[in-house]
N, C-alpha and C positions, 0 to 999 in steps of 0.2 A: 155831384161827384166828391163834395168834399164832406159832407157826411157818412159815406160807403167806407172808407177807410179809419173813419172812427169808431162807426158799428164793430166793423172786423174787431177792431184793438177790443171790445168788449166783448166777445166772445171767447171764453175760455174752456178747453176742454176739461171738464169734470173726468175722475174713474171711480165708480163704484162696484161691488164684490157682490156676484149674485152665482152663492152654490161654488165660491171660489175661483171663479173666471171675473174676471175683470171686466167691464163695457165702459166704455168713451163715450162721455155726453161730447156731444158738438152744435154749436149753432146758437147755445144760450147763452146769451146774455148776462154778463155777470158786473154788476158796475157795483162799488163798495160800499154803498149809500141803499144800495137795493136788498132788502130785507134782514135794516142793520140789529134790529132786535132778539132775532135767531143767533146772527151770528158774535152778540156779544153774549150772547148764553154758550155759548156749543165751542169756542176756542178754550184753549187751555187756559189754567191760572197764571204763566209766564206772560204770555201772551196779552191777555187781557190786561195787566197790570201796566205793561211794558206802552200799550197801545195808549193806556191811560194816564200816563207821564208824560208819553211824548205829547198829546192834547193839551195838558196839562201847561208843558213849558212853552210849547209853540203859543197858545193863548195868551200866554205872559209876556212874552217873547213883541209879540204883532202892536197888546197896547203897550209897552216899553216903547216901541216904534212912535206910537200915535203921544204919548206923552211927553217927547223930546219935541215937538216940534213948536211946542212953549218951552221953549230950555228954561225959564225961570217961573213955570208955574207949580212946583212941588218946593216948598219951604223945606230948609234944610237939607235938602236932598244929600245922601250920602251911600256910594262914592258919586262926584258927579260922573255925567251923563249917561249910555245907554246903561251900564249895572247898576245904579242906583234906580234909573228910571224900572228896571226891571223888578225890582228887590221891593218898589212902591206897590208895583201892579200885582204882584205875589201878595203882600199885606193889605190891598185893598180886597182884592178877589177871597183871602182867605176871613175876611171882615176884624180882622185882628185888633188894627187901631192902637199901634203902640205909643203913638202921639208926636216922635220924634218928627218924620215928618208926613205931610199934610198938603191939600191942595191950599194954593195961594191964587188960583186967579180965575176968572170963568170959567174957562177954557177946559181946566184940569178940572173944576170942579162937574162938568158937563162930561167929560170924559170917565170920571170915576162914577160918577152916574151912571152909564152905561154899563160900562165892565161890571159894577155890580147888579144889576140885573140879567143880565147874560151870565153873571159868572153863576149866582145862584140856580138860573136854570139849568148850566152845566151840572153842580153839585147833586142836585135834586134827580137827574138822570142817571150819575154815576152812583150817588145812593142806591137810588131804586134799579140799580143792573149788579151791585155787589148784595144786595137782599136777594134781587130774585134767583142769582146763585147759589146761593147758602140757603135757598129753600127750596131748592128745585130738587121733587123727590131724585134718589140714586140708587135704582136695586142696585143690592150686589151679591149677582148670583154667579155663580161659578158651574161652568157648562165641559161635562167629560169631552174631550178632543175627538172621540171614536163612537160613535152610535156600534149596537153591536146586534146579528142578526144572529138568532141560537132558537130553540126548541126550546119551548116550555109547557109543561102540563101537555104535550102533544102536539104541541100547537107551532109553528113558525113564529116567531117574534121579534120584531122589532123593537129594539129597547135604547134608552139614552138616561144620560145622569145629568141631574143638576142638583146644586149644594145652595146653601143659602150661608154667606160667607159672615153674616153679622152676625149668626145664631140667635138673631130675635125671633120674635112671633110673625110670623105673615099673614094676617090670618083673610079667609074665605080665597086661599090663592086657584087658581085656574089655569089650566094650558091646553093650549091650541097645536096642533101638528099641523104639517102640510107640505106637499110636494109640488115641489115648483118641476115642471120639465116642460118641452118643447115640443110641440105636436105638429104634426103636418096632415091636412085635410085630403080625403081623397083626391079634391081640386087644388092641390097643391099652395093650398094658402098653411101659412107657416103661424102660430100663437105660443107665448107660451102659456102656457094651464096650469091651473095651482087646483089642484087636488086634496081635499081634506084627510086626513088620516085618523079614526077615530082611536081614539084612547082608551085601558082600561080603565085608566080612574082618570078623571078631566079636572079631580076636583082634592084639595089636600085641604084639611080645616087645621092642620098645626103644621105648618110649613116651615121648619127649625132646622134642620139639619140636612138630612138630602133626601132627596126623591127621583124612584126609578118611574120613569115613563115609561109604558109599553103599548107598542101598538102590534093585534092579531093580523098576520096576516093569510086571512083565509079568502074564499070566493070573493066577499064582500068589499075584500081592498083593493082599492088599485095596484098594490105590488105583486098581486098573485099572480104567478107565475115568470114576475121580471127576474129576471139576470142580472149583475153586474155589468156585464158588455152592454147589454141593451139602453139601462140605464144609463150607462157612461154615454153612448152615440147619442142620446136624446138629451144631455147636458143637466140631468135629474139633478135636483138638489133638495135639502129637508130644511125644511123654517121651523124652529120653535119658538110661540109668544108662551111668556108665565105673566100672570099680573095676579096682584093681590092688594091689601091695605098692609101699609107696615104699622103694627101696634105702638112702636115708640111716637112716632110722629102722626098716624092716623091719618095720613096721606097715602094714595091710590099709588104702586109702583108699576114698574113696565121693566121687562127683559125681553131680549128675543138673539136668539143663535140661529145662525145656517151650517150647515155642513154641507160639503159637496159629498157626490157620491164615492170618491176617491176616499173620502175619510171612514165611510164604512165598513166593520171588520165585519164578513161572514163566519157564521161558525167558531165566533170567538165569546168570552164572556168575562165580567168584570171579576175582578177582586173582591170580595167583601170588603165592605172600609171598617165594621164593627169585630171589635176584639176584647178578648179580655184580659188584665193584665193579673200582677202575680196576686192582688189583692181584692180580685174578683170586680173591679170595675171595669164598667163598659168603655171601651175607647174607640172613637170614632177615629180613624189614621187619612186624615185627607191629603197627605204624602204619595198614597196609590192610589189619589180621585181619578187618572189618566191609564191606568196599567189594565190592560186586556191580556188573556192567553188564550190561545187555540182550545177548542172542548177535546182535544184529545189527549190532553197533558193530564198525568195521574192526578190523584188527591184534588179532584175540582173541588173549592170553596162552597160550602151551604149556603144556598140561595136565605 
C-alpha cells in the first residue's frame, strides 16, 4: 500500500496536439531520472543552463558539508567554515589549484579524492550534452499557417507552402503528406488511419527558398469527394514531413507540420511571394508567406 501512492505521484498527465486538438496522456510514468538524455537535449537553452548551475552548486554545496566535518583539514582555509569550505570544493572540482589553500589531513585528502572523480565525470557529461546541442541538426523551415484547396490545370488541388528560412542549400530534400483521421469500422471499432497523400513532386534537388507542395485530388485520393463538414466530424488532420541534407553542415534534417482541418482555406489561394522591384530584381517578400484570398477577388496573382 505504500508503494501505490507513490506510483500515482509519478504519473503525470502529458498534452499533445494532434491536427490541433489536444489528448491527455495518463497513466505514465514520468520520474526525472527516466529518459534524462532526451530530455537534456529537447529543454530550452534557459532551462538547461539554469538546471545546470543548480547541479553545479548543490554539488559544491553537499561536499562543503562533507569537508567541515574535519574543521581543520583544509590549510588556510579562507573565510572560515562552511564559505570557505565551499569556495575549496568549487576550486577542487574546477581542478584550478591556486595553491592558497590545500588539503592538510587524510581525511580532506580522501575527500578531495572523490569530489574529483565525480566531479570530472560530471564535466565530461555536461560537455558531452552542451556539444550534442550545438550539433544537433535544426531545420528551419517555415510552414504557411493555411493549406489552401483551389483548381489548377483542372484539377482540384491541394496545396501548402514551406520556406527554407536559412536560405542555404538542402539539397536531395523530400516530403511526405498524410492524413491522419478517425475511422470507424462497420463493427464499430473506432482507429485513427493515416492515409498517404501522394505529391506532385515529392522531391526538390535545390531546396533554397520556398516550395509549393501539391497534392491532386482526383479518384485516386482519399480526399475525393470529402467535405469540410465531413472531415471536421472525423477529426481529419494533415502531417507534413520535409527532410533533406543541409549543405552547410552535411548533416541529415527533419521538419514536420500538422494542420488541423479548421486551418484549411477552400477555394482560396496564396500570394505570390516573387516580385520585382523598381530595378528589375527578383524579390522574394516572406512578409506575405501567411496571406490567402478568396479565388474570386479581381487581379489573381500569376501562379
Amino acid at each position: 500500500m505504500v508503494g501505490k501512492p507513490f506510483q500515482l505521484l509519478r504519473k503525470r498527465p502529458r498534452i499533445v496536439q494532434v491536427g490541433g486538438r489536444p489528448f491527455v496522456s495518463e497513466g505514465l510514468p514520468e520520474r526525472i531520472w527516466d529518459d534524462f538524455y532526451h530530455r537534456a537535449l529537447t529543454v530550452s537553452w534557459p532551462v538547461f543552463f539554469s538546471l545546470g548551475t543548480s547541479v553545479f552548486l548543490i554539488f559544491n554545496a553537499i561536499f562543503a558539508i562533507i569537508y567541515q566535518i574535519d574543521p581543520n583539514g583544509i590549510a588556510n582555509q579562507y573565510p572560515k567554515g562552511l564559505a570557505g569550505a565551499f569556495f575549496f570544493s568549487v576550486e577542487t572540482l574546477a581542478t584550478v589549484g591556486y595553491g592558497d589553500m590545500h588539503p592538510q589531513s587524510i581525511y580532506t585528502h580522501i575527500v578531495a579524492t572523490t569530489e574529483i572523480i565525480l566531479g570530472m565525470g560530471n564535466i565530461a557529461v555536461m560537455t558531452g550534452l552542451i556539444f550534442a546541442r550545438f550539433s544537433r541538426p535544426r531545420a528551419k523551415i517555415l510552414f504557411g499557417k493555411h493549406p489552401v484547396v483551389r483548381m489548377i490545370e483542372g484539377q482540384q488541388t491541394l496545396m501548402m507552402r514551406a520556406a527554407n528560412m536559412r536560405l542555404n542549400l538542402i539539397a536531395q530534400a523530400s516530403a511526405q503528406l498524410h492524413l491522419v483521421r478517425r475511422h470507424q469500422s462497420p463493427e464499430g471499432f473506432q482507429i485513427r488511419r493515416i492515409e498517404d497523400l501522394k505529391l506532385v513532386r515529392e522531391q526538390h534537388p535545390i531546396f533554397m527558398l520556398s516550395w509549393n507542395l501539391m497534392h491532386v485530388i482526383d479518384e485516386s485520393s482519399p480526399l475525393y469527394g470529402a467535405t469540410p463538414e465531413n472531415l471536421e466530424a472525423s477529426e481529419s488532420a494533415l502531417l507534413l514531413t520535409i527532410e533533406g541534407i543541409d549543405e552547410t553542415t552535411s548533416q541529415s534534417m527533419l521538419a514536420r507540420h500538422q494542420w488541423g482541418i479548421k486551418e484549411v482555406r477552400w477555394n482560396y489561394r496564396y500570394l505570390d511571394l516573387v516580385r520585382k522591384d523598381e530595378n528589375g530584381l527578383n524579390v522574394i517578400d516572406y512578409t506575405i508567406f501567411d496571406h490567402v484570398l478568396p479565388l474570386d477577388e479581381e487581379h489573381e496573382d500569376t501562379m
